[in-house]
C-alpha positions, 0 to 999 in steps of 0.5 A: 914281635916284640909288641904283642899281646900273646898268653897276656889273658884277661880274667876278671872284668876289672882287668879288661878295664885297665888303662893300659891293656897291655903290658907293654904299653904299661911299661912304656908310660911307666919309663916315660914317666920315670925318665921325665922325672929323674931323667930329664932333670939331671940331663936338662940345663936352664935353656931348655926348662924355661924354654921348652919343658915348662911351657910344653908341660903346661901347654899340654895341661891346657890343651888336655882341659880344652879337650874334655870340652871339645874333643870328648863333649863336642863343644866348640870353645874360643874363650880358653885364654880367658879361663886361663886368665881367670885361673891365674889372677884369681890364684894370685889374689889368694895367694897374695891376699890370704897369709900363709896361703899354700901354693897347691891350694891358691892353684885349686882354688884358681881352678874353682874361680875358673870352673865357675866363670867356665859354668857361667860362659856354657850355659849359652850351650844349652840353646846354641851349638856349632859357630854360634856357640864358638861367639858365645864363648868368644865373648867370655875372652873379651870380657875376661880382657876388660875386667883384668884390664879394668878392675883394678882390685884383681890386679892387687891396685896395680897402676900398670895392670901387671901382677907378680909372685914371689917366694913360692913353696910347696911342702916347705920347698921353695919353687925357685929353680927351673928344675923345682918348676918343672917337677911342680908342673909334671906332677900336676899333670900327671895327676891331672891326666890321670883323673881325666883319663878316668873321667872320660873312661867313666859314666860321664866320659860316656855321657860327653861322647853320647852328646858329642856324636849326637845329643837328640838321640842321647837325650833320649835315651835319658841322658840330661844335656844340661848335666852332661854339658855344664859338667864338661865345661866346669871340669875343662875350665878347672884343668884350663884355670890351673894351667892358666895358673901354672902359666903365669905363677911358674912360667911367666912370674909377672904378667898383665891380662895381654898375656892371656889373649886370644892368640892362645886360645887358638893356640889351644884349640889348634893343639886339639886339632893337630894332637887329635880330638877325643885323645888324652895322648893327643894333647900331649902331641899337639902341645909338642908340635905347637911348643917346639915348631917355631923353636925348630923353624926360629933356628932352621930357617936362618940356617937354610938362609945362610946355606942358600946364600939368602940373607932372611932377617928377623921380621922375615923368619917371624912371617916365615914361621906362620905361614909354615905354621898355619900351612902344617895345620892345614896339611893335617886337617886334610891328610889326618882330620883325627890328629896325630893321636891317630897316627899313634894309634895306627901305628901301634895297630900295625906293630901288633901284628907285624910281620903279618900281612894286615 
């Protein structure tokens, strides 16, 4: 009862095109954004923002960037860890090259390297689609390994190949803290989010979607391909190379080009896959469930092992935990192929009109 939108009216075309069409929804995001905030900061301790709230929030602005590309434009991409790893040794090249290089600029300008590598590895996707444009981007992942791994100048003439930062500020604030990583990580994505959200609202949102469902039939009805899908690589490879960025300046602190291997790239597109393609909300979800699963499972199952009387060692609990993983994974693509954003959406569909019978 309490979620419906009765005597909430429309008037003007402006109105009908917000975000949020209901008020209560409006009022939902608007708490949950206060709460992560001020709330979560003050309730939080060390433990749980370097463990959990750091990488899920970066993770999710990750996951967000593939989802332009894969769930709103349709182009299938494995090469996600390499724009991440571009997006972060370029941001510490300038970071550490430039002096008095400011710390939200070396992030854009990362996002820019990132967008331009991005461009560079899509124009396979002009002529190639499906399976083969997922090798084509592959290939931007192992070659992003071998330059890290190769060219010494990227790395700062490190001799192990590992890069740190130190001696972050924002505004004159220093990044230390967890709690001042996390509130530089949300207010990144929340402004991130924000300008997708919008992007694919939009007439290039439109665009994406057109060549995702079906690019001949976009193509003529005058919409240019190549637009619409070198657009969706460079704006996914900008939000994925901050991501990269955020992950080695904030999350990490030091790091070397293993840090951004493939593992993560699949990572990123399972979080698309759980989370639900084509949703904004959804790489919110998928990047939950990733960041938290095996946090749960590492805890759980020596707990479960203990009640059975069963003693599960580590290496055991490791194994455990993917198979559980990939099993879940599995269980979702047949149960709900959409992700959970659908389920969210179906719920909410359901309290609209609950009590009545649907």
């Amino acid at each position: 009862m309490f979620y419906r939108e009765n005597g909430q009216f429309k008037t003007s075309y402006r109105e009908d095109q917000q975000i949020f069409g209901i008020t209560q929804d409006r009022w939902f995001v608007l708490a949950i954004v206060a709460f992560a905030f001020l709330g979560v900061p003050a309730l939080a301790d060390e433990y749980l923002f370097r463990a959990i709230f750091i990488p899920f929030l970066i993770m999710a602005l990750a996951a967000l960037g593939v989802n332009v590309l894969v769930g709103y434009c349709g182009q299938i991409s494995l090469g996600s860890g390499a724009f991440m790893a571009v997006g972060a040794y370029a941001a510490f090249n300038f970071f550490v090259r430039v002096p008095g290089m400011p710390l939200i600029l070396a992030l854009i300008l990362g996002g820019l390297c990132a967008t331009a590598f991005g461009i560079l590895f899509g124009l396979p996707s002009l002529r190639v689609k499906g399976l083969y444009l997922a090798v084509a981007t592959l290939a931007a992942q192992f070659f992003s390994d071998w330059m890290f791994l190769r060219i010494k100048w990227f790395t700062n003439d490190s001799s192990s190949g590992s890069v740190s930062v130190s001696g972050m500020q924002v505004f004159g604030l220093p990044i230390e803290s967890p709690a001042s990583k996390y509130w530089l990580c949300l207010s990144i994505l929340v402004v991130l989010a924000l300008a997708a959200k919008n992007l694919v609202r939009g007439a290039i949102g439109r665009e994406w979607m057109a060549i995702r469902d079906m690019d001949v039939a976009a193509a003529v009805i005058g919409i240019r391909p190549m637009y619409a899908k070198l657009s969706a690589f460079a704006v996914s490879s900008f939000i994925v190379g901050v991501a990269g960025a955020l992950w080695g300046f904030v999350y990490l602190g030091a790091w070397e080009p293993a840090a951004f291997s493939v593992d993560i790239s699949f990572k990123l597109l399972f979080m698309v896959i759980i989370g639900g393609m084509g949703s904004v909300m959804g790489s919110f979800f998928g990047a939950a469930f990733i960041v938290l699963l095996p946090i749960v499972l590492n805890h759980f199952l020596p707990v479960l092992g203990n009640t059975l009387g069963v003693n599960i060692s580590t290496a055991a609990s490791s194994h455990a935990e993917l198979m559980i993983f990939g099993a879940l994974i599995v269980w979702f693509l047949i149960v709900e192929p959409h992700g959970l954003a659908k389920l969210w959406s179906t719920g909410k569909q359901k309290l609209r009109i609950w009590p009545f019978p649907h």
